[in-house]
LUMVOZA-598904 format. One record per residue (C-alpha): x, y negated, z negated; residue in three letters. Coordinates in steps of 0.05 Angstrom, whole numbers, plus 5000, padded with zeros to 4 digits. Last residue first. Layout:
# residues N
XYZala;...
END
This chain:
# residues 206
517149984320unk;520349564384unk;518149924446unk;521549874513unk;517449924582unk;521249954633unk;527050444601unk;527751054651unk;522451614619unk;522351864547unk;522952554573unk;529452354613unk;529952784685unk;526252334724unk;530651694715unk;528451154753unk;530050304732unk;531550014797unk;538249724805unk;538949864881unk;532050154909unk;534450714952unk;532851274899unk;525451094902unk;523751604948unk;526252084900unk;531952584914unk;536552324867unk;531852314811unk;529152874820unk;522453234829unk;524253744895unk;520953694951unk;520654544985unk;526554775022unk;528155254969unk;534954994952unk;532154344944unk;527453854999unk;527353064977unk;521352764951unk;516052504998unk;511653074983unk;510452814909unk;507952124937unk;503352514975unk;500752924913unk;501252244871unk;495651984923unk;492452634924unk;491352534843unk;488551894840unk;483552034896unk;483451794967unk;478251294993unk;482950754986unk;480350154980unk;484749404999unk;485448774994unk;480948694931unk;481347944906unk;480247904829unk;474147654808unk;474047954737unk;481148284729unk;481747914658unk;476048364643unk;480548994625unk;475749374575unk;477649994580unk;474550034649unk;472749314676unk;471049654747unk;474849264789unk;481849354765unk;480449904712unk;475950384742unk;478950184809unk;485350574806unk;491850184821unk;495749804863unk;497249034852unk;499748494909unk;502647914869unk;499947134865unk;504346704834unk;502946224772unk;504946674713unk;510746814750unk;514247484719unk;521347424713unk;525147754768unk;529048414779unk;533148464833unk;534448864896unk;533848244933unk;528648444978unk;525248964931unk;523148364868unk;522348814816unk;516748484760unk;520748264691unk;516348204634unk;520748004579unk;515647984527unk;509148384494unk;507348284426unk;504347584431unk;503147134382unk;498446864411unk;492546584432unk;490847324470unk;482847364506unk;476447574517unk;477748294532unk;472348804530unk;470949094472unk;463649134470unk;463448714407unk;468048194445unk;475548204440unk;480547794419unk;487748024422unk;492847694370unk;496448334352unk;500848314292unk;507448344311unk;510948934287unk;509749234344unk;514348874388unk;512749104460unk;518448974514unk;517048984600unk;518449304664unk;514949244725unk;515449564794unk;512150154770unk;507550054704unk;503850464647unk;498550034616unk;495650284549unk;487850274569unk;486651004534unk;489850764469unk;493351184414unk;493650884347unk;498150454304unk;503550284335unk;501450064395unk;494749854384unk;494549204418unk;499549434478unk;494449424532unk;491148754520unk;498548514519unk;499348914586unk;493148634616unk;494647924590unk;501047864628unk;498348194690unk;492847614691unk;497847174678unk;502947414735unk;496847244783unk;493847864813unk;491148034887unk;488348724898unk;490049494921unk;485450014907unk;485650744885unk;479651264875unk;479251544811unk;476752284809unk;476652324730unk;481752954732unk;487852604732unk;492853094696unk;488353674719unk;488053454787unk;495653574785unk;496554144775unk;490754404813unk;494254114872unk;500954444853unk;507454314817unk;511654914822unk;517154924756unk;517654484690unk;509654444647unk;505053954674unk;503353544616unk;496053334608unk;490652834603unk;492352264646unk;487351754669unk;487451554586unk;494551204597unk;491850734651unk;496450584710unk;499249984737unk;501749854806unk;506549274815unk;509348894881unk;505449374928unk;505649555003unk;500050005000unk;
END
């Protein structure tokens, strides 16, 4: 889709996939909620409030709308208080600060280079609909955000034909690594595959 960010919900996945074949099945039952995914236009506010929206109970308590990012990396401090507001429904209303989340740096792919997020600019934003134009967990800062695109693919074929883009191993099937992602060609960006705890985008103070 041609994306600066996409952002994913932690509740759309439900499993682990244990080491070895990764299949279709596999995979559906990571995202099994059928999510189709979209592509729309998001100032760097908006995407600052929907990680700090995100991040309000990290810490403390596990949270289906904790935002998982590509193309962004950023640093929670939970031992500030969050500042969220949120109305009875618990849908976002809105942060006055403090703020837990900082550093938000978005990967700018022409210079190689990551950037500080621009509150101001407009960036192109992939991800499933529930939460970008459906207000799922909550996320109303997306209200009247510009679709550019549907996809009428689900959540998990799209990670199935990312997933086929690796490259082949011994057994001439793609092979998860970091070396043979995709992504390996993008000079100083944060991928490591083979680390549990992921590559270091998204760094928690506790």
């Amino acid at each position: 889709m041609n994306c600066d960010v996409a952002l994913c919900n932690g509740g759309g996945l439900r499993t682990d996939i244990p080491a070895g074949e990764i299949t279709y099945t596999s995979l559906k039952n990571v995202m099994p909620f059928g999510n189709d995914i979209c592509l729309v236009e998001l100032t760097g506010r908006q995407i600052f409030d929907a990680l700090e929206f995100g991040a309000r109970y990290v810490g403390s308590a596990e949270n289906g709308g904790f935002m998982h990012a590509a193309g962004l990396r950023y640093k929670i401090d939970s031992t500030i208080p969050s500042a969220v507001k949120t109305s009875p429904e618990k849908f976002w209303l809105s942060s006055p600060g403090p703020y837990r989340v900082s550093d938000v740096q978005v990967y700018d792919k022409e210079g190689a280079e990551w950037k500080p997020l621009d509150y101001e600019k407009v960036y192109a934003v992939a991800g499933a609909t529930f939460f970008l134009q459906e207000k799922g967990d909550g996320f109303d800062m997306f209200e009247g955000a510009k679709k550019v695109m549907d996809s009428s693919i689900e959540d998990f074929m799209v990670c199935a034909e990312y997933a086929k883009k690796f490259k082949a191993g011994a057994n001439g099937l793609p092979e998860i690594s970091s070396q043979n992602s995709p992504l390996a060609s993008y000079k100083n960006y944060l991928l490591n595959y083979e680390k549990p705890e992921g590559a270091g985008r998204i760094v928690i103070k506790k």
